[in-house]
N, C-alpha and C positions, 0 to 999 in steps of 0.2 A: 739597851738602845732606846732612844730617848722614841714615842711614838708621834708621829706626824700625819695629817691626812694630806694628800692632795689633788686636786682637781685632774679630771681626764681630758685630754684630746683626742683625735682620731685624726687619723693622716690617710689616703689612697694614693695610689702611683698619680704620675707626674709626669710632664713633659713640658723641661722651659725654652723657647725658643726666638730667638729674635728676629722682632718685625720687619719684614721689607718694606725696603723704600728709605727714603730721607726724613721720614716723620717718625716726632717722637714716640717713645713706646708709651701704652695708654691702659687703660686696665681691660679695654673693652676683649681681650683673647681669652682674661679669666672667664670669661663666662661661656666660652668655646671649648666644644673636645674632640679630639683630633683620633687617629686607629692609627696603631703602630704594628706594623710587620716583620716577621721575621720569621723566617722558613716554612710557608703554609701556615705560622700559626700568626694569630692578632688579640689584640687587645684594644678596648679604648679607656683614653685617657684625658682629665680637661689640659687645656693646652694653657700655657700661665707665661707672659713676657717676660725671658731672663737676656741677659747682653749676651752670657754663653749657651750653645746650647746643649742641655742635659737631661737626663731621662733616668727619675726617681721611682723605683719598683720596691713596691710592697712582697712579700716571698712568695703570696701566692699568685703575684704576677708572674715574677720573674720564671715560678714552675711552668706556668702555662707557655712561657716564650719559652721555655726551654732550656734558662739560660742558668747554669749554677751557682747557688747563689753565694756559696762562699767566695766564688770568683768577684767577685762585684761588693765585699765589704769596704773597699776603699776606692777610689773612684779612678775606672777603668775606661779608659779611649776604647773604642768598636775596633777601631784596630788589634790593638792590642789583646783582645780578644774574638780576632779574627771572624768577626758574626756580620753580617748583610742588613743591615735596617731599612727597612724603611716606612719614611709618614706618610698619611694619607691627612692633608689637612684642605679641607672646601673640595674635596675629591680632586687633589692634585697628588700624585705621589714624587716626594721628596726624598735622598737618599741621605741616611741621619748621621752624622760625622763627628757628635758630640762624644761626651762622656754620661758612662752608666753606674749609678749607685744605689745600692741597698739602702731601702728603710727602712730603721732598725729600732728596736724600744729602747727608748730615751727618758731621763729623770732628771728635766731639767730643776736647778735649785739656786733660790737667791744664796747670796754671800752669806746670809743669818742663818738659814734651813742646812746650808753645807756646813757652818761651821756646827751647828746645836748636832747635826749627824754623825761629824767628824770625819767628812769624807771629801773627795777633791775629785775634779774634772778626771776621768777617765775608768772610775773604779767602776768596777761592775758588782750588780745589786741583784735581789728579787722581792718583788714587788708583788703585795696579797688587794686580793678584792673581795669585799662580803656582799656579793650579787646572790639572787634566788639560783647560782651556779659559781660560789667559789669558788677562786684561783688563783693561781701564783704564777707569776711572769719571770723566768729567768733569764740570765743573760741581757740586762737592763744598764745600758751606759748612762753614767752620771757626767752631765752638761754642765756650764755656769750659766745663770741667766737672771736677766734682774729681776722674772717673776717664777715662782716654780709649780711645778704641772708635769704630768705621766705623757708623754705620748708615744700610742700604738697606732699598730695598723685595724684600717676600721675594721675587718672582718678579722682579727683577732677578737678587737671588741665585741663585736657581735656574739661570734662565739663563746664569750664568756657571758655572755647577758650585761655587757658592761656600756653603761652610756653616759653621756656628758655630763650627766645629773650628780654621779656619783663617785665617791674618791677612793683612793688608794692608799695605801700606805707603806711604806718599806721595813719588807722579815728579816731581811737577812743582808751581811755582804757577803760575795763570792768569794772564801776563805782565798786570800794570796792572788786573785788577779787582778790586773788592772789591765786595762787596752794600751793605756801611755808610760807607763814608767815600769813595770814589771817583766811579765813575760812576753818575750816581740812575737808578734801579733802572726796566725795564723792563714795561707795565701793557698786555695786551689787556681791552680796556671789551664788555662786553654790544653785541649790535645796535643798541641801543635810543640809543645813545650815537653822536654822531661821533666817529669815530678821527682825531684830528689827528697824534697821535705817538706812538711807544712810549715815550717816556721821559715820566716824572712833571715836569719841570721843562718842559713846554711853554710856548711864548710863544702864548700865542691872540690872534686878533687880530678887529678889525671884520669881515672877509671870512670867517672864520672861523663867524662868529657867521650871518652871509647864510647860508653853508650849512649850519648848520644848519637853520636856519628853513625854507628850499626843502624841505629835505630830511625837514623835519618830525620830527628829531632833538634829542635832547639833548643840552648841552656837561656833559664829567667836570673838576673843577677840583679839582685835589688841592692839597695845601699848598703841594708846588712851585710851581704853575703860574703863570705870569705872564701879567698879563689889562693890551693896552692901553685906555688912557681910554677910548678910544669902542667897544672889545669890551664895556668892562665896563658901558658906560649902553644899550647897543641890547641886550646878554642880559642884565641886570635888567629891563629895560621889555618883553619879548618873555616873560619868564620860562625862559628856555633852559637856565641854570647847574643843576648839580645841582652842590656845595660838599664834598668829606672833611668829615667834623667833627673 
């Protein structure tokens, strides 16, 4: 593999939220940071004008809210993962209705760096650093971007002794996975839900659908998912399914 260095970023949790009122959004919230709640615990975070509102957690945020983090690889509605938020922003508290997603180590790569690598948007990579505390980053999503650059989460960085001064480079790829085209992608669901499988492409079946009912659970039915005939008429008739849209 061809060796490449590249530059580091550093990312912290996030919270985008739009402005009240009639006036347009402005940068001056970037330089604001707001506390988010959720069940006796909190965090703060700067607060950054987005049209939607969304709440971007580094892992060791989201440990401290509580909230798991492989539930939130893909961007999850408060609903949907039936959790209570709320912001405190100018000491007003607001109850947060947005969506929640993990920030995850990312390799973004121009069109030239992806092809000299031979790699495409979704592959998963690890990623070495020769800091006074070497290390290797696994489970690294490869982006398209017209510049390319590593980004973690800063108290990763930190922990590795790794700062914006200095580069990285790519060891290895993750033999056989990809996020987007290979193996469909891995889902921990809320309590509230039975867990039949980690992967999105489950076969749910009739017996399936029994336990939840016993269990007085909900079934998660993502696009993937494969529902036999008679899973699909005993959890329509019972009302068990909750459906991705």
């Amino acid at each position: 593999m061809t060796l490449l260095y590249f530059p580091v970023q550093t990312r912290t949790s996030r919270l985008l939220f739009p402005e009240k009122g009639s006036k347009p959004a402005s940068n001056r919230t970037s330089l604001r940071r707001c506390r988010i709640r959720v069940s006796g615990r909190s965090i703060e975070v700067p607060l950054q004008t987005g049209q939607n509102p969304r709440l971007e957690l580094v892992s060791s945020d989201s440990n401290t809210l509580g909230i798991e983090a492989k539930s939130i690889l893909k961007n999850r509605s408060v609903s949907f993962l039936n959790l209570s938020i709320q912001i405190e922003i100018d000491g007003e508290l607001i109850p947060f209705e947005g969506e929640i997603q993990l920030t995850q180590r990312e390799l973004f790569l121009s069109a030239s760096d992806m092809k000299t690598l031979a790699m495409k948007p979704g592959d998963l990579v690890f990623v070495a650093s020769k800091t006074a505390r070497p290390t290797i980053f696994g489970d690294v999503i490869v982006r398209a971007s017209d510049q390319s650059y590593f980004s973690i989460a800063e108290h990763e960085a930190d922990t590795a002794l790794l700062t914006k001064s200095d580069a990285v480079f790519v060891t290895a790829a993750a033999a056989g996975q990809s996020t987007e085209d290979d193996a469909p992608p891995e889902i921990i669901l809320p309590s509230r839900f039975l867990q039949i499988s980690e992967k999105t492409n489950a076969l749910i079946t009739e017996a399936h659908v029994w336990r939840a009912i016993l269990k007085n659970k909900k079934i998660w039915v993502s696009r993937q998912s494969r529902l036999t005939p008679a899973a699909r008429d005993l959890g329509k008739s019972r009302n068990v399914f909750e459906f991705e849209l």
